[in-house]
N, C-alpha and C positions, 0 to 999 in steps of 0.2 A: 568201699572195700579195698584194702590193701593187693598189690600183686605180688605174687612172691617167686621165687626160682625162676627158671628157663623163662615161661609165658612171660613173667614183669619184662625180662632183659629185651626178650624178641618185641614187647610193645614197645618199650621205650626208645630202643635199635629204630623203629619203624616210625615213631612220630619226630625222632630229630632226622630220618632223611628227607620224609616230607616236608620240615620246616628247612632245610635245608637247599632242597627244588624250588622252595615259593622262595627265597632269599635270592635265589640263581635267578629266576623270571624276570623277580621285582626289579636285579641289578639289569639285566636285559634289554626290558620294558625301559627303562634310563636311558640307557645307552641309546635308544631308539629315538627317543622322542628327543634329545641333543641338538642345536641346532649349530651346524659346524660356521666357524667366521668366517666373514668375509673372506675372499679369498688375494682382494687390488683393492684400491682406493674408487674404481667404478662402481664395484660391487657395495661398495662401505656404503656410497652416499646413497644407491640406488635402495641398501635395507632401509636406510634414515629417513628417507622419501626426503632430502633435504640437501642444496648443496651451497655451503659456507662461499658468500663472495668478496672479496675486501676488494675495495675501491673507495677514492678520497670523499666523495659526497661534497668539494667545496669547486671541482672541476667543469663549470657550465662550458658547452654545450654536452660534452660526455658524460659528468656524470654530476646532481648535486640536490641540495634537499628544496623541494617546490612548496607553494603555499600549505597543500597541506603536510608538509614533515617528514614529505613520504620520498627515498629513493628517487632521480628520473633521470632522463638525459637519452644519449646515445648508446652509452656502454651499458648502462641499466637495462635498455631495450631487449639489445644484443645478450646481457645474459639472462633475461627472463624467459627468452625464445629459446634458447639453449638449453636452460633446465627444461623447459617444457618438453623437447624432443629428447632430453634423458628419461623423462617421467617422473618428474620429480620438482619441487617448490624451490625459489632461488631464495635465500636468507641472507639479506643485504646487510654488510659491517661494516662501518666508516670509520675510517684513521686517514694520518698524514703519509703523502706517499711515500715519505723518510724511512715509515715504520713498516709499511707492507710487506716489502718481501723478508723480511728478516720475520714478522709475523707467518706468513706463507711458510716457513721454515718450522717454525715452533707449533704450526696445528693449529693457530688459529685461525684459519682460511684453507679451505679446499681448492679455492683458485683466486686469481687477482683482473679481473676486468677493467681496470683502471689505466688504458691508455699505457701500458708499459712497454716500452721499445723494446726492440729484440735485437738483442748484443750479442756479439762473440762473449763474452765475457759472462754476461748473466746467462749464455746457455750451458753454462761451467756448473752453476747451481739450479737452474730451474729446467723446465721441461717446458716449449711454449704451443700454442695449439697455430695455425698456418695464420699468416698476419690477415687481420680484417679491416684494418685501417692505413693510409698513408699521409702522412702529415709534414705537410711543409715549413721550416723552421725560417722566421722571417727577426729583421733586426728591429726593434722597438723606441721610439724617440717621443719628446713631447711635440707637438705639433709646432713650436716656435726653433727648432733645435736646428742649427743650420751649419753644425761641425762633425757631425757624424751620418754619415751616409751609405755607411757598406763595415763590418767586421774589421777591414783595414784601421780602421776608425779609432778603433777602440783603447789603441798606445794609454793610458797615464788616467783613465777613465774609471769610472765605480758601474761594474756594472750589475744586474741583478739578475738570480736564475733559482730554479724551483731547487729546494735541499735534495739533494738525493737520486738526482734526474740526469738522465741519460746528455741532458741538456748542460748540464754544469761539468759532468765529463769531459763533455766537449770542449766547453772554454778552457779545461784545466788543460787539459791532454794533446789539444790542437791549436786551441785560438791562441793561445800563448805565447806559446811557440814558435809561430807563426807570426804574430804580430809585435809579440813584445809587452810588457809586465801591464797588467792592470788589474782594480780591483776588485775581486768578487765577491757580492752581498747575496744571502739564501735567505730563500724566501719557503714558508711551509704552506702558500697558499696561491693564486696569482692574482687576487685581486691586489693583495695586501702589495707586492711590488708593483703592480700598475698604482697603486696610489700613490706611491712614493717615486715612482720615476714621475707622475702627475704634479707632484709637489716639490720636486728639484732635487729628492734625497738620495737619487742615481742618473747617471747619464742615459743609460738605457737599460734595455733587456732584451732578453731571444725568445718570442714564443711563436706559435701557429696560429694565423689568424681567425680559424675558426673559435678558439679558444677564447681570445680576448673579444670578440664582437659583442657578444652578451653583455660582460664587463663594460665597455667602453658605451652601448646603447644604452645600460639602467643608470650608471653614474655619471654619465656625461662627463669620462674623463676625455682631455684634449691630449691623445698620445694617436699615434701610429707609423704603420710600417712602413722603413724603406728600404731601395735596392730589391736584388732578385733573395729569391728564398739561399740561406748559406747550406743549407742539407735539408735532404728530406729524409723521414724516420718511416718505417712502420712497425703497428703494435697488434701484441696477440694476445690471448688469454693464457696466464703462465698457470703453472701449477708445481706442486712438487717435485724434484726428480726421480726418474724409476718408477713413472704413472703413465704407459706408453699405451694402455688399455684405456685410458680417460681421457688422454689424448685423443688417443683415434677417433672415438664417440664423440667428443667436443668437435674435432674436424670433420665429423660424417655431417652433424649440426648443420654446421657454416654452411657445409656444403649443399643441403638441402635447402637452406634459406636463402641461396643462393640461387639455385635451381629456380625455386618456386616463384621468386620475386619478394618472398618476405623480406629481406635483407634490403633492396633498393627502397622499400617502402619505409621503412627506418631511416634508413640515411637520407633520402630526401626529404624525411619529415623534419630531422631536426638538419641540415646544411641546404635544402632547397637545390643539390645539384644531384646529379648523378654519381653512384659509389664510384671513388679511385682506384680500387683495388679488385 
């Protein structure tokens, strides 16, 4: 049946306010159930239950892939303990360490556990968590080599050092300088220049003996260290800039594995001595 005059108007008046309140609630009810973003890059990974870690994977003893394909090492350790006291799963990505921090820059990495020194200069771009390692930088020779003996050394030489490394800095910036023109070969891996100083295709190289021990024990290269260490480095877990809140939680980390003794249990697992730092 039709409505007609007054009564239609006031029904019809009355069912668009109604439909009007349930439009308001519904929008309401919306607005309620929203779940606001992240607020820092702590809070991002801890919604993700997941935190992205780039490190090279070719770096034995810190960091490289084991029989079964899986992640291991020192630094591996180090951040699996560390996500674990974020609450959250560590999501291991391996690249050359050329490409890390410039990756770490681009989002694809939430942090870098990869042995990366802590520079005036890289704390210009990254943000780093309190150093967890110290590592002594020692001069590299074939075990027949009986011309080079100390950094002095190195005048009119080919020497070899990692691409990208705080390492190759050095020789640009300092050894140079210092000693007078030679020449330098980059290496994206450290085996690959221990096999080639092994084979006569550099005079030498600069690395941390911890480093090269593995190397030198599985391939029975005939190379090693002389003289005293030319510098010692140490490395933290970098992250983004303006992440001062993932920081701190990264450094509460250390510091409770620290406390606890989980940290020396690592480090003497994989170096056999007591932590340096």
């Amino acid at each position: 049946m039709l409505l007609k005059g007054k009564p239609a108007f006031k029904a019809i008046s009355l069912l668009l306010i109604v439909a009007l309140a349930l439009v308001g609630c519904g929008a309401k009810s919306t607005e309620k159930t929203e779940t606001a973003a992240p607020a820092n890059m702590l809070e991002k990974i801890k919604a993700s239950g997941k935190i992205r870690v780039g490190l090279m994977g070719t770096y034995a003893p810190y960091n490289f892939m084991n029989d079964k394909n899986e992640v291991d090492g020192f630094d591996a350790d180090v951040a699996k303990e560390v996500a674990k006291r974020l609450g959250v799963q560590v999501e291991f990505i391996t690249g050359e360490f050329s490409g890390l921090i410039e990756g770490l820059q681009k989002d694809k990495y939430d942090a870098l556990v990869s042995q990366v020194t802590i520079t005036e200069d890289r704390k210009k771009t990254m943000d780093f968590s309190e150093p967890y390692i110290k590592n002594a930088v020692n001069v590299i020779v074939k075990n027949d080599n009986t011309t080079i003996h100390s950094l002095d050394d190195f005048k009119g030489k080919k020497i070899g050092v990692g691409l990208g490394t705080n390492d190759e800095k050095y020789l640009r910036d300092v050894a140079i300088p210092k000693v007078g023109q030679f020449e330098i070969a980059t290496y994206n891996d450290v085996i690959t220049s221990l096999m080639d100083l092994n084979t006569g295709r550099i005079d030498a190289t600069i690395n941390n003996t911890f480093a090269i021990q593995p190397i030198l024990q599985k391939n029975k290269l005939q190379v090693k260290a002389v003289g005293e260490p030319i510098k010692e480095d140490v490395a933290g877990i970098a992250v983004r800039k303006g992440n001062q809140e993932l920081v701190d939680a990264i450094n509460k980390a250390l510091d409770e594995m620290k406390s606890d003794g989980t940290f020396k249990t690592i480090f003497k697992k994989w170096f056999d001595v007591e932590p340096n730092i």
